[in-house]
N, CA, C and O atoms as CSV, one atom per row, in Angstrom:
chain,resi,resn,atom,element,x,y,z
A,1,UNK,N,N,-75.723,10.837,-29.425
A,1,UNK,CA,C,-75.851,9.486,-28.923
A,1,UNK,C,C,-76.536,8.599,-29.959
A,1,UNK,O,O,-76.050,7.476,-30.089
A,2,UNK,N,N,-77.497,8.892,-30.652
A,2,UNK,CA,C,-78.601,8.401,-31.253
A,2,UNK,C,C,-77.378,8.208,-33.185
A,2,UNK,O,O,-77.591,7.491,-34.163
A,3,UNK,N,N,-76.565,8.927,-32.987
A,3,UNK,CA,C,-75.636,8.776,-34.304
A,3,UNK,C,C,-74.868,7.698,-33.876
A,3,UNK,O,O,-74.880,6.589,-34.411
A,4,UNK,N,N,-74.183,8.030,-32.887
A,4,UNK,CA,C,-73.217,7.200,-32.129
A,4,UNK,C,C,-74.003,5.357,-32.012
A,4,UNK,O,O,-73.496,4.350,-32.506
A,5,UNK,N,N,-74.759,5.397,-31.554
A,5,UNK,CA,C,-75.415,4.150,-31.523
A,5,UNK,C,C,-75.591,3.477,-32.953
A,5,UNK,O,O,-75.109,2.349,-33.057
A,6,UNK,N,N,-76.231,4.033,-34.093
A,6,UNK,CA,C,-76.125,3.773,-35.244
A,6,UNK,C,C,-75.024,3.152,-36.055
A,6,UNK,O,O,-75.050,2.014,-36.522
A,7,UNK,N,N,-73.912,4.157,-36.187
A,7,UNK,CA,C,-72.744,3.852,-36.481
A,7,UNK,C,C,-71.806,2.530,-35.564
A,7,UNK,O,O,-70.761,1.974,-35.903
A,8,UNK,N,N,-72.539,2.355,-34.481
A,8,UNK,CA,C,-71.997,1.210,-33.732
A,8,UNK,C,C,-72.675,-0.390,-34.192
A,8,UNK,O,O,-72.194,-1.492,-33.927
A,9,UNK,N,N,-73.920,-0.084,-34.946
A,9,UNK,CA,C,-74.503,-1.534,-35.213
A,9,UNK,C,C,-75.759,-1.475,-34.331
A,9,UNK,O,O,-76.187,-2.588,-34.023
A,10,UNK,N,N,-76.383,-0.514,-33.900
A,10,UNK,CA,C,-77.446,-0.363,-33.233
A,10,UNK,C,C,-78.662,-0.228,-33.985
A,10,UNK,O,O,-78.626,0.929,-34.404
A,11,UNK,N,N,-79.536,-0.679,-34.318
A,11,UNK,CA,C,-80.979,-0.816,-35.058
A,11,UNK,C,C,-81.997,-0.520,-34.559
A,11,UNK,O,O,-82.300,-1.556,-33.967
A,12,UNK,N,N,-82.734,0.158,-34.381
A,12,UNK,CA,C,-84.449,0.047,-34.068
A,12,UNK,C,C,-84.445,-0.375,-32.626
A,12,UNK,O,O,-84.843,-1.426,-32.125
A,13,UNK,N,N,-83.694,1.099,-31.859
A,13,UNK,CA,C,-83.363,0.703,-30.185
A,13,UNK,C,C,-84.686,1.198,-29.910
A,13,UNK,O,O,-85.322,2.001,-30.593
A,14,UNK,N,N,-85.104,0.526,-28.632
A,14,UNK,CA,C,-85.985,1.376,-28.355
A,14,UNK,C,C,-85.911,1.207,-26.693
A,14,UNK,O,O,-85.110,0.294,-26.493
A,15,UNK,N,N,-86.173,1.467,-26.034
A,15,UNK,CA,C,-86.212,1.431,-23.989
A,15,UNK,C,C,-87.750,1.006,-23.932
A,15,UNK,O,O,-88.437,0.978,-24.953
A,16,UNK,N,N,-88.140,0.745,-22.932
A,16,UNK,CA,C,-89.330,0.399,-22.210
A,16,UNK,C,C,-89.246,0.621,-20.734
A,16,UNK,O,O,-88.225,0.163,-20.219
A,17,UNK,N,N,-90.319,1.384,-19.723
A,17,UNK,CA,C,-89.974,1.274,-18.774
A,17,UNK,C,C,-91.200,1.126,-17.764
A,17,UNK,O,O,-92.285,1.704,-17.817
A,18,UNK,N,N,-90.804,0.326,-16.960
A,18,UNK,CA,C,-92.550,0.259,-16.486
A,18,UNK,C,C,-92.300,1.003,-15.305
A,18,UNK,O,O,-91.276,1.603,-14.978
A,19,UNK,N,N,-93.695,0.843,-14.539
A,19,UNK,CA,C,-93.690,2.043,-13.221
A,19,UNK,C,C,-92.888,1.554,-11.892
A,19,UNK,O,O,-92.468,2.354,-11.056
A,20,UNK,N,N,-92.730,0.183,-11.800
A,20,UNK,CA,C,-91.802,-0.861,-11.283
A,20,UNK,C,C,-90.167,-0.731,-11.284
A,20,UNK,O,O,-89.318,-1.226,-10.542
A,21,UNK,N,N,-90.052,0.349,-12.699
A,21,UNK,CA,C,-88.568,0.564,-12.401
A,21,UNK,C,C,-87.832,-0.526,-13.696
A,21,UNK,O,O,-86.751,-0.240,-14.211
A,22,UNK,N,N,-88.411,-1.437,-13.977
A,22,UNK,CA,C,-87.998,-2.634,-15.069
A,22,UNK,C,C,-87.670,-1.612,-16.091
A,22,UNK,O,O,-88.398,-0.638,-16.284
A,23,UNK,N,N,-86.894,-1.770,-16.554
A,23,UNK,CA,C,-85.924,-1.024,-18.025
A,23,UNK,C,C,-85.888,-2.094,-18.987
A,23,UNK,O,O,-85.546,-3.223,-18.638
A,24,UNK,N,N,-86.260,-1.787,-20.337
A,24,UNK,CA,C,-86.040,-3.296,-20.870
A,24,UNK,C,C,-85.775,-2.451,-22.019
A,24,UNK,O,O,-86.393,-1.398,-22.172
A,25,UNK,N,N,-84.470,-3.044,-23.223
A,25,UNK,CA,C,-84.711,-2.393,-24.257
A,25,UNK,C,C,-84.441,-3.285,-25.376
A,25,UNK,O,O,-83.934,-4.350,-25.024
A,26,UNK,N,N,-84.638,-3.148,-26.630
A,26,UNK,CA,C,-84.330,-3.552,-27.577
A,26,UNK,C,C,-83.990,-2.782,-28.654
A,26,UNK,O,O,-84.210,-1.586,-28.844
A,27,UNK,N,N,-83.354,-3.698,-29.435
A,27,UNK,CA,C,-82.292,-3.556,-30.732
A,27,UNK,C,C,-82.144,-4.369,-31.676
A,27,UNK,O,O,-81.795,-5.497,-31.326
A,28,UNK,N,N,-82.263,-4.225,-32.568
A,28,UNK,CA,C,-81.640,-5.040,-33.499
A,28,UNK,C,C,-80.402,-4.876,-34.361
A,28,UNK,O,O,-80.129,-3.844,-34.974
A,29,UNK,N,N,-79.541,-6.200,-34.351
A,29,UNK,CA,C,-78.050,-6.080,-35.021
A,29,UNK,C,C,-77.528,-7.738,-35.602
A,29,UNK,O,O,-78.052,-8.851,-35.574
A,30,UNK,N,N,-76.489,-7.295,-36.013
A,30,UNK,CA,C,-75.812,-8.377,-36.524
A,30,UNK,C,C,-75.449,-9.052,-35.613
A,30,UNK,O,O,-75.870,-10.181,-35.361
A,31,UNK,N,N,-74.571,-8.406,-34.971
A,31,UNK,CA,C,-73.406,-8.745,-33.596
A,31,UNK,C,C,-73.668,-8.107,-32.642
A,31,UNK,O,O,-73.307,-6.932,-32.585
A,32,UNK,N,N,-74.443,-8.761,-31.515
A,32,UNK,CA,C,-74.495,-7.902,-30.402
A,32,UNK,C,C,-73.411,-7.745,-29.331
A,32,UNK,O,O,-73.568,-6.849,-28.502
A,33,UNK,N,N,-72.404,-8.472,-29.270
A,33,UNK,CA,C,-71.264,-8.264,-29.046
A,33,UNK,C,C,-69.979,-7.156,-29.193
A,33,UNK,O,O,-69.300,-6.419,-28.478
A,34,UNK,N,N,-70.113,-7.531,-30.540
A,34,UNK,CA,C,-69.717,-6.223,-31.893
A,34,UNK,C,C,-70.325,-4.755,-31.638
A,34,UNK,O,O,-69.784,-3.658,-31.775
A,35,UNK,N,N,-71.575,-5.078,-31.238
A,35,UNK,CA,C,-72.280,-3.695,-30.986
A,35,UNK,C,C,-71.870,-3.162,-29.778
A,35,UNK,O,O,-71.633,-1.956,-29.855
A,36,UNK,N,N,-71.720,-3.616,-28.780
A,36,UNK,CA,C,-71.533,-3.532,-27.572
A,36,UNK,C,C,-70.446,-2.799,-27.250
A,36,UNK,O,O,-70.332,-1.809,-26.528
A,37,UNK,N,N,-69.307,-3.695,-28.166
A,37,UNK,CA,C,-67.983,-3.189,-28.206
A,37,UNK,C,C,-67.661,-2.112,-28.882
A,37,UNK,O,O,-66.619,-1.641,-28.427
A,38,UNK,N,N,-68.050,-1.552,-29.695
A,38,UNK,CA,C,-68.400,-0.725,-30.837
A,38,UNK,C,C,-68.947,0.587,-30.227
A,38,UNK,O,O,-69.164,1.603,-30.888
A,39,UNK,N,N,-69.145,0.458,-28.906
A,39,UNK,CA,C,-70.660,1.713,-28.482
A,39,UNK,C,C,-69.189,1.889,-27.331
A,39,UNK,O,O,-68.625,2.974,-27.186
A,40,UNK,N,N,-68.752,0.605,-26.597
A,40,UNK,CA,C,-67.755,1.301,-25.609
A,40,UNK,C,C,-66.596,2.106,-26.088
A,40,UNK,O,O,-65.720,2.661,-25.425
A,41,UNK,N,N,-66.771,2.053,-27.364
A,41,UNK,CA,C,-65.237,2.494,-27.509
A,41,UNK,C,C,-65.479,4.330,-27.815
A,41,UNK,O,O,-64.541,5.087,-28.064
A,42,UNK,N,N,-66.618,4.667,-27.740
A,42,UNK,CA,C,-66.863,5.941,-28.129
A,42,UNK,C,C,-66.791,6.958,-26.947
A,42,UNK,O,O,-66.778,6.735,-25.736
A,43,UNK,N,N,-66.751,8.036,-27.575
A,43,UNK,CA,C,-66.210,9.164,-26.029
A,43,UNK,C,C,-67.806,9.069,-25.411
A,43,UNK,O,O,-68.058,8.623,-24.291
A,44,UNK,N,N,-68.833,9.586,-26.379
A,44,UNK,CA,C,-70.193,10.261,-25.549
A,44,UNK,C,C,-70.795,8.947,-24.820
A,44,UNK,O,O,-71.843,9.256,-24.254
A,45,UNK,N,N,-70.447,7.486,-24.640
A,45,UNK,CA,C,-70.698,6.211,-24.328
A,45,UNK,C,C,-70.326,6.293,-22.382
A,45,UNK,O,O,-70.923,6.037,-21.337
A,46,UNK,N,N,-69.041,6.789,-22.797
A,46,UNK,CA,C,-68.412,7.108,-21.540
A,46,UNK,C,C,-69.038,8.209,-20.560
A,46,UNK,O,O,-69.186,8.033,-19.351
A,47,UNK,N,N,-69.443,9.569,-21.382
A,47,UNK,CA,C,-69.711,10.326,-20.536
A,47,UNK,C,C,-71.533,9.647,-20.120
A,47,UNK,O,O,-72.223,10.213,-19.272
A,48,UNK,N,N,-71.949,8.600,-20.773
A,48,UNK,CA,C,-73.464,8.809,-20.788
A,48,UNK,C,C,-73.380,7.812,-19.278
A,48,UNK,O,O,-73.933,8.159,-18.234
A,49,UNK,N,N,-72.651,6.658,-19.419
A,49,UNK,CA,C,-71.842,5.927,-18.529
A,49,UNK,C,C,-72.165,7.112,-17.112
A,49,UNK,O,O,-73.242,7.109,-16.516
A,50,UNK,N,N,-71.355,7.778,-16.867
A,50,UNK,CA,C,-70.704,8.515,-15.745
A,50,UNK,C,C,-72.192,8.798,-15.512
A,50,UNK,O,O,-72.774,8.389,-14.508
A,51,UNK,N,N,-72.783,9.509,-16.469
A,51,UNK,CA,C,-74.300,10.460,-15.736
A,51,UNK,C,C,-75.738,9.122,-15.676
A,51,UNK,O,O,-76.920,9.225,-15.345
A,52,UNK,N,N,-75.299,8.500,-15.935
A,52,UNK,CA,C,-76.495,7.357,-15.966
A,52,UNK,C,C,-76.521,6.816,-15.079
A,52,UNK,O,O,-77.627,6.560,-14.603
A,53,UNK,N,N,-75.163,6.306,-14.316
A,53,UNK,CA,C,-74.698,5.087,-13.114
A,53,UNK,C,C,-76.026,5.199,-11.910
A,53,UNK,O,O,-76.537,4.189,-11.425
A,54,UNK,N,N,-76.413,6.478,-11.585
A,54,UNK,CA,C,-76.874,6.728,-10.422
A,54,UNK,C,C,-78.082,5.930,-10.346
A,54,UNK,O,O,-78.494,5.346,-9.344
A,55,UNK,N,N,-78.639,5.959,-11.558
A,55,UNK,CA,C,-80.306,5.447,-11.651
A,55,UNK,C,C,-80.065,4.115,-11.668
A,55,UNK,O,O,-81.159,3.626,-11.384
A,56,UNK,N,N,-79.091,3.000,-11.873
A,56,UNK,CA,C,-79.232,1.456,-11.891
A,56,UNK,C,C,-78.581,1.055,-10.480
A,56,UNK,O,O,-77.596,1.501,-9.892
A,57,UNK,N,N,-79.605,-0.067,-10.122
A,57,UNK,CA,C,-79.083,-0.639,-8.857
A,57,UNK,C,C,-77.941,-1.985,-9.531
A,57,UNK,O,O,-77.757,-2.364,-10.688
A,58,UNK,N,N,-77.194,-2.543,-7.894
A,58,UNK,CA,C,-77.019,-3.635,-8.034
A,58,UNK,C,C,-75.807,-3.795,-9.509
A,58,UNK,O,O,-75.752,-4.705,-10.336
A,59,UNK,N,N,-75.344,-3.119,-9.450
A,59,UNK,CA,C,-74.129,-2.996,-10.789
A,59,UNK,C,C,-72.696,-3.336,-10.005
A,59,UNK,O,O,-71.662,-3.523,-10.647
A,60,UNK,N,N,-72.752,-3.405,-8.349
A,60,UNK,CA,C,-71.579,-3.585,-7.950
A,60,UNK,C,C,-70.569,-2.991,-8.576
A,60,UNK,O,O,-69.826,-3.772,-9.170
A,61,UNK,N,N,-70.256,-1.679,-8.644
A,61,UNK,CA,C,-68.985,-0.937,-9.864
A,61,UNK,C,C,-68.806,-1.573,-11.020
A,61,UNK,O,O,-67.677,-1.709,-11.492
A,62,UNK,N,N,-69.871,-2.027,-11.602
A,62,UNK,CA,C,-69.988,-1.848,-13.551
A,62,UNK,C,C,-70.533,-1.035,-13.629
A,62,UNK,O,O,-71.187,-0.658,-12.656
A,63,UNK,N,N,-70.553,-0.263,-14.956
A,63,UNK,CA,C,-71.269,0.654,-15.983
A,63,UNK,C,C,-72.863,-0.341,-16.230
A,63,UNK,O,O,-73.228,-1.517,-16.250
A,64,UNK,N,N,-73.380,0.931,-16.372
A,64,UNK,CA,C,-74.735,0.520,-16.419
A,64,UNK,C,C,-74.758,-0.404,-17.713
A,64,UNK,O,O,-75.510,-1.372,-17.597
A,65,UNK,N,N,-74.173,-0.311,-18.759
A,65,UNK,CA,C,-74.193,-1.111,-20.167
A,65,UNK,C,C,-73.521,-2.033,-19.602
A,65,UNK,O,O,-73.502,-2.906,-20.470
A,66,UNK,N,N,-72.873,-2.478,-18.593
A,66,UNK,CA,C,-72.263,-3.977,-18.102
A,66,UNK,C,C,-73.579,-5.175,-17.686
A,66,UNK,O,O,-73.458,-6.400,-17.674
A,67,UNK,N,N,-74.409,-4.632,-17.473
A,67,UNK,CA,C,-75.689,-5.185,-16.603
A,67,UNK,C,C,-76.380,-5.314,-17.760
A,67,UNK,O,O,-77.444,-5.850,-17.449
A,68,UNK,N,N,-76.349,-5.079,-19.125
A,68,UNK,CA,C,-77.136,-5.817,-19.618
A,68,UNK,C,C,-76.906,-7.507,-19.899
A,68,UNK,O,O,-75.934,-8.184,-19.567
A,69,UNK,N,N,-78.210,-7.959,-20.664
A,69,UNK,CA,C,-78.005,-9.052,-20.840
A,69,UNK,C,C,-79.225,-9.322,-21.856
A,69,UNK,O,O,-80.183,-8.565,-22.012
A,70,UNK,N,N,-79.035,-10.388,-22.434
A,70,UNK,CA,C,-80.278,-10.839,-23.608
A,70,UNK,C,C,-81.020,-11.446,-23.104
A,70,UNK,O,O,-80.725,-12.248,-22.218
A,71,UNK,N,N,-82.590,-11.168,-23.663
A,71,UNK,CA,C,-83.749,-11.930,-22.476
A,71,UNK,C,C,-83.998,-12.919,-24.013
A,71,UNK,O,O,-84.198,-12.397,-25.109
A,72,UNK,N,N,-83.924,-14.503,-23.755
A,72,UNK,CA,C,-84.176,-15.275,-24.619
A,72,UNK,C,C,-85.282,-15.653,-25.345
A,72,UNK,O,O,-86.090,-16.447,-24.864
A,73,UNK,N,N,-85.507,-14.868,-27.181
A,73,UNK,CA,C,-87.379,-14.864,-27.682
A,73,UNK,C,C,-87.786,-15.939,-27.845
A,73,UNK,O,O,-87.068,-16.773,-28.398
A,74,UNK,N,N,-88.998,-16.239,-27.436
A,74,UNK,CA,C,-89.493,-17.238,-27.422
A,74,UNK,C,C,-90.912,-17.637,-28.709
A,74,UNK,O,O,-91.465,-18.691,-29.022
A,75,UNK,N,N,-91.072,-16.202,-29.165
A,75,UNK,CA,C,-92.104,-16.269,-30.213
A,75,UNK,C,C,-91.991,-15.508,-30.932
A,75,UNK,O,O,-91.998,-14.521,-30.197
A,76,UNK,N,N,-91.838,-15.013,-32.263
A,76,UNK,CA,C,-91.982,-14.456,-33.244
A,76,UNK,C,C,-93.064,-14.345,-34.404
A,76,UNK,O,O,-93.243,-15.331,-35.118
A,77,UNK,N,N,-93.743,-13.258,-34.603
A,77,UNK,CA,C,-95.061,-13.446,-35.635
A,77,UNK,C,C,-94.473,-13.935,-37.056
A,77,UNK,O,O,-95.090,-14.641,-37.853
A,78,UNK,N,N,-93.253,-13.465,-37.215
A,78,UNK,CA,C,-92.711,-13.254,-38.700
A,78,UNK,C,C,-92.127,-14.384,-38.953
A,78,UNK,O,O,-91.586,-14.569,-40.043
């Protein structure tokens, strides 16, 4: 997975999860679009898909990678 993500345009992923259940992750890339698309098109994407679904609410039959979305930065040190 961790190759697979790479080779897709995936950078310096990392998850966060608080005790609340909030999942938050980050990445850095060129194209997060590109990346996105890039990660669906792979077999182990699919199977991670199938075994992951159970743990996200509220997906109404999307894949858990459908429910993401970009949280907009508002500050940067650099």
């Amino acid at each position: 997975m961790c190759d697979a993500l790479h080779d897709a345009g995936w950078n310096n992923y990392s998850l966060f999860l608080n005790p609340d259940g909030t999942l938050i992750g980050y990445l850095e890339t060129d194209d997060f679009a590109a990346a996105q698309a890039a990660m669906a098109q792979t077999e182990i994407n699919s199977r991670w898909q199938n075994e992951m679904a159970q743990f996200f609410e509220g997906l109404e039959g999307r894949d858990p990678d459908e429910g993401m979305f970009a949280i907009r930065e508002i500050f940067h040190i650099d």
